[in-house]
C-alpha positions as a Python dict, from the first residue, in 0.01 Angstrom:
ca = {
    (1, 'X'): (0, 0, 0),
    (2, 'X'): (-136, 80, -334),
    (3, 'X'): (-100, -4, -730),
    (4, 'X'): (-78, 273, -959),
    (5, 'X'): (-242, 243, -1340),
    (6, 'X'): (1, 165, -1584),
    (7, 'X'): (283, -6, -1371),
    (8, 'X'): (166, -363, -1290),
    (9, 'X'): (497, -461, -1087),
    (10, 'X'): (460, -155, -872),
    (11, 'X'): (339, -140, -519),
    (12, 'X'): (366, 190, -326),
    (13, 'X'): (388, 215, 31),
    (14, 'X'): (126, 456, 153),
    (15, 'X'): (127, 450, 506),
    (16, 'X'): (136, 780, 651),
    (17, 'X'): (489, 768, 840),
    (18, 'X'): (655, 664, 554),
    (19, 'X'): (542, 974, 331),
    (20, 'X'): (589, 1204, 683),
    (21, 'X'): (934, 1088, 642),
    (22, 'X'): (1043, 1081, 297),
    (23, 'X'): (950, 1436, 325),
    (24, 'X'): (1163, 1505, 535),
    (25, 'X'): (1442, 1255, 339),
    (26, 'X'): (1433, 1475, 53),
    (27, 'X'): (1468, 1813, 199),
    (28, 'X'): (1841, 1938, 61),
    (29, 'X'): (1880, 2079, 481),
    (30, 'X'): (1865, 1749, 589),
    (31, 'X'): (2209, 1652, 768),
    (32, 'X'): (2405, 1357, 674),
    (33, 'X'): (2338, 1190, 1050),
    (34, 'X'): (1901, 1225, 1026),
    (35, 'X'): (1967, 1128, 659),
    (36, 'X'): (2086, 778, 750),
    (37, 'X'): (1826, 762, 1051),
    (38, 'X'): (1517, 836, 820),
    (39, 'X'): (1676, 578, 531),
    (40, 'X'): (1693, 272, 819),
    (41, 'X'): (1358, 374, 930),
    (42, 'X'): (1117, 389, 601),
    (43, 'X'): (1343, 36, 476),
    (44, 'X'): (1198, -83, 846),
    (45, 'X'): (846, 17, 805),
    (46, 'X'): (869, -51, 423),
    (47, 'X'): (969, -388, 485),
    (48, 'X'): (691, -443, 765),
    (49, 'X'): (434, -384, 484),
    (50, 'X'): (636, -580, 148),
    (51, 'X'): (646, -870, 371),
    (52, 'X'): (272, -932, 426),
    (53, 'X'): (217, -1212, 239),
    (54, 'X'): (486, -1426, 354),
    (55, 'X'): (373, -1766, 406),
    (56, 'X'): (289, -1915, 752),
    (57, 'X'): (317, -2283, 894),
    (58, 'X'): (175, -2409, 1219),
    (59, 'X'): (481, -2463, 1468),
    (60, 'X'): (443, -2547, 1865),
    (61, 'X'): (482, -2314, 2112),
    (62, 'X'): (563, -2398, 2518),
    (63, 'X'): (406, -2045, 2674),
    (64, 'X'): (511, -2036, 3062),
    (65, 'X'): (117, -2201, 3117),
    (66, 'X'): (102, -2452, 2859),
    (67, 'X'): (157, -2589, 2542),
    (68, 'X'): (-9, -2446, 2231),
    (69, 'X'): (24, -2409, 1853),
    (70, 'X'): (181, -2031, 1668),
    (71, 'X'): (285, -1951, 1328),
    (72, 'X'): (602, -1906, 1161),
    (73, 'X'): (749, -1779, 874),
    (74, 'X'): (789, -2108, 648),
    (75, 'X'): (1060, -2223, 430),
    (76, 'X'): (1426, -2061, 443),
    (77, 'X'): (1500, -1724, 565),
    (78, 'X'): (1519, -1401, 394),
    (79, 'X'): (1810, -1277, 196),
    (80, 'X'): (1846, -907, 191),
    (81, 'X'): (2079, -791, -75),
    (82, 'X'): (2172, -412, -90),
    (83, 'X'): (2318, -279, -448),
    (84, 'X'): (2647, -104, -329),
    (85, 'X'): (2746, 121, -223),
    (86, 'X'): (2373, 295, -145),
    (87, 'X'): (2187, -14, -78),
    (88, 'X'): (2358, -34, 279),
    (89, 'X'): (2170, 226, 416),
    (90, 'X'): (1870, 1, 397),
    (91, 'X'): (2018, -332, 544),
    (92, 'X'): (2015, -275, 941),
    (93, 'X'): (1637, -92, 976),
    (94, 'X'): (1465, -417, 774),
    (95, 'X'): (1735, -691, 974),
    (96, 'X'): (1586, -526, 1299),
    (97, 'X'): (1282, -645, 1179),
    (98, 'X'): (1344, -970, 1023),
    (99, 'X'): (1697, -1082, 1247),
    (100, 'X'): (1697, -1394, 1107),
    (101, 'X'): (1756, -1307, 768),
    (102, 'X'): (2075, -1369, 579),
    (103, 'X'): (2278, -1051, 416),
    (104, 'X'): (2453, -1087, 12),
    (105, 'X'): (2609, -794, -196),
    (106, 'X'): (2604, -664, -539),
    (107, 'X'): (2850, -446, -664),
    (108, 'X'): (2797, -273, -978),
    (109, 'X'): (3001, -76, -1254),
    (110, 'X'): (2907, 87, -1586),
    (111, 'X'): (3067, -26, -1842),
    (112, 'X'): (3251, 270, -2064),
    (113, 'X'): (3187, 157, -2407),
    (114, 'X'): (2849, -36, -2339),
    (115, 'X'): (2731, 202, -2064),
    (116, 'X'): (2553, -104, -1919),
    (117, 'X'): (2600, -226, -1542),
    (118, 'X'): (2852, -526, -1470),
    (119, 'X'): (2897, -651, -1135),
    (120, 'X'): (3263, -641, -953),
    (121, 'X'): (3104, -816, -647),
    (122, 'X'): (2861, -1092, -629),
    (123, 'X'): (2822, -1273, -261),
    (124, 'X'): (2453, -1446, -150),
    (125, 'X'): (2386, -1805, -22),
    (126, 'X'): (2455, -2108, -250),
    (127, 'X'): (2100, -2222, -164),
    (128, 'X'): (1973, -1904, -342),
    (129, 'X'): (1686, -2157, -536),
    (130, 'X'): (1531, -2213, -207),
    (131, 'X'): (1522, -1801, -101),
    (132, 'X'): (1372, -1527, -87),
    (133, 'X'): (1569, -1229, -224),
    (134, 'X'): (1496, -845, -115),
    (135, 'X'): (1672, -689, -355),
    (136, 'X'): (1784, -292, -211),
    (137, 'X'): (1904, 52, -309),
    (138, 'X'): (1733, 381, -266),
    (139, 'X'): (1663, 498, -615),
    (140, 'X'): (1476, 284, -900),
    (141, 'X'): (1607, 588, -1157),
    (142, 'X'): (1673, 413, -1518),
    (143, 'X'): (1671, 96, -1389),
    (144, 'X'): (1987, -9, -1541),
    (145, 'X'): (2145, -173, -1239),
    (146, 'X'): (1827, -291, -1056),
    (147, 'X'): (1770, -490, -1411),
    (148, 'X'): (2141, -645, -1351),
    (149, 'X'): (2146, -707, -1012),
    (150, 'X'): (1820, -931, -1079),
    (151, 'X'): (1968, -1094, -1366),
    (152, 'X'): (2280, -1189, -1195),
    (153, 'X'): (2067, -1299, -891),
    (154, 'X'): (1862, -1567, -1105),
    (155, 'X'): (2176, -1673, -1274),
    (156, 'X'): (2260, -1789, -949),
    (157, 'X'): (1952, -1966, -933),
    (158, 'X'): (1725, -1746, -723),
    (159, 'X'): (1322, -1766, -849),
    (160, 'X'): (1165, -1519, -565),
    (161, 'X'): (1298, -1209, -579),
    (162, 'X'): (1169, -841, -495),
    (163, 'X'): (1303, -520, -526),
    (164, 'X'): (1327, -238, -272),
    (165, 'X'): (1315, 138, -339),
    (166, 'X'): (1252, 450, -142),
    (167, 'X'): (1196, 648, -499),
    (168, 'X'): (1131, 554, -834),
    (169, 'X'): (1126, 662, -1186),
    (170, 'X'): (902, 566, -1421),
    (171, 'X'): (1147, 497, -1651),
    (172, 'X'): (1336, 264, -1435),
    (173, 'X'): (974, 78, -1365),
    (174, 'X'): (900, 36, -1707),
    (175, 'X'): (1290, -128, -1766),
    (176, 'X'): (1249, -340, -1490),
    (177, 'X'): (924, -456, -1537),
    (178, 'X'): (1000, -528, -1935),
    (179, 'X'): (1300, -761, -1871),
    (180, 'X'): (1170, -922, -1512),
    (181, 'X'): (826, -934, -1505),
    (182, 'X'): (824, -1137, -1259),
    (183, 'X'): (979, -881, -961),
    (184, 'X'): (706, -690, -788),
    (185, 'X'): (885, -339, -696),
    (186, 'X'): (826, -211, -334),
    (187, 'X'): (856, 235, -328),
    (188, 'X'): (748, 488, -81),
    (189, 'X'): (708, 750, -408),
    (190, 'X'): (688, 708, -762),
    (191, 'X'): (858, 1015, -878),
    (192, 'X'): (800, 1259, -1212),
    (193, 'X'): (1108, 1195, -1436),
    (194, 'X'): (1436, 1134, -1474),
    (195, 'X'): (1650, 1467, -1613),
    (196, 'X'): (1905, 1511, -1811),
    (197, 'X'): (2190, 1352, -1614),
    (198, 'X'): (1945, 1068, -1496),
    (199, 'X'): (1859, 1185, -1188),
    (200, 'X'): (1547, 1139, -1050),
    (201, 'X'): (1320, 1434, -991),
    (202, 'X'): (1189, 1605, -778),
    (203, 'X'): (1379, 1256, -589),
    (204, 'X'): (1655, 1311, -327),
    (205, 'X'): (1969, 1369, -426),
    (206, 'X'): (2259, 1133, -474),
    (207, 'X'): (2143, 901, -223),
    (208, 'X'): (2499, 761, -170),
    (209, 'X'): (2603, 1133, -81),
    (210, 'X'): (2413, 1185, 107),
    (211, 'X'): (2433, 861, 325),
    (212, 'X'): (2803, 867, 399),
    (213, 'X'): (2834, 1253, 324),
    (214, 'X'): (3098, 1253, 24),
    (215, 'X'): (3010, 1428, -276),
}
């Protein structure tokens, strides 16, 4: 995992099976079955490497010899929350890796007149002061609804709180890191540019096309 100049917040995942994959993610052949597959997998090893610095506490241990002391994950569990629709892709691959972590939703709309995101769905714990929010969905592109779903998340009290990408825009960095500072972003590529249309290039694709195969 590295830091690129110019984009503080930003950590990309390096590791070699994540790029060997995302390769493969954004080839147009890819079918809609391998599609899913490869999304659940890079979350999965994503996730293995965003959650390094997780504190520890001592906790005992009865091993079928003896008695002895291990370490544990402290404080309260993980709360994975996947933007909808897209963000669902990435849910199961990290929860096979963390199973003790709790699930919300954010469900987003753009607004006609404003253009800006507003959320039809909003569901995490009521202790969200005391979590740890994952915040997911495949693209960072302008950053509109990433910026949102934060804001709505710390409205509900939450004061940890990253956010998980397979691609990202540098525009959608830059939003993100102007109005929360405070969320480190997690990618496995930090693409060229957004076009026209605001998709991300050379990127993917829809991602939510592409997951559940509607166009």
């Amino acid at each position: 995992m590295h830091t690129t100049p110019g984009f503080p917040t930003l950590r990309i995942v390096s590791h070699p099976l994540v790029q060997h994959k995302l390769s493969i993610l954004r080839d147009s052949e890819t079918p809609t079955k391998i599609f899913k597959e490869l999304v659940d997998e890079i979350a999965m090893l994503m996730a293995y490497e965003a959650t390094s610095d997780l504190p520890l506490e001592d906790a005992a241990v009865s091993t079928p010899l003896e008695r002895t002391i291990g370490r544990r994950v402290s404080g309260k569990k993980l709360t994975l929350v996947p933007i909808l629709r897209a963000g669902l892709g990435m849910v199961e691959g990290i929860y096979r890796l963390v199973p003790g972590a709790r699930v919300g939703h954010i469900g987003l709309y753009r607004d006609h007149d404003t253009l800006e995101p507003v959320d039809y769905y909003f569901k995490v714990p009521g202790d969200a002061p005391e979590r740890d929010f994952f915040v997911l969905d495949p693209m960072l592109a302008t950053g509109g609804s990433a910026a949102a779903a934060v804001a709505s998340l710390k409205r509900a009290g939450a004061t940890r709180i990253r956010f998980m990408c397979l691609v990202a825009a540098p525009e959608g960095v830059r939003r993100l890191a102007s109005e929360h500072p405070d969320v480190i972003v997690y990618c496995a590529a930090l693409d060229r540019e957004l076009n026209e249309h605001g998709y991300i290039l050379p990127g993917l694709g829809d991602a939510g096309d592409r997951l559940f195969g509607t166009r």
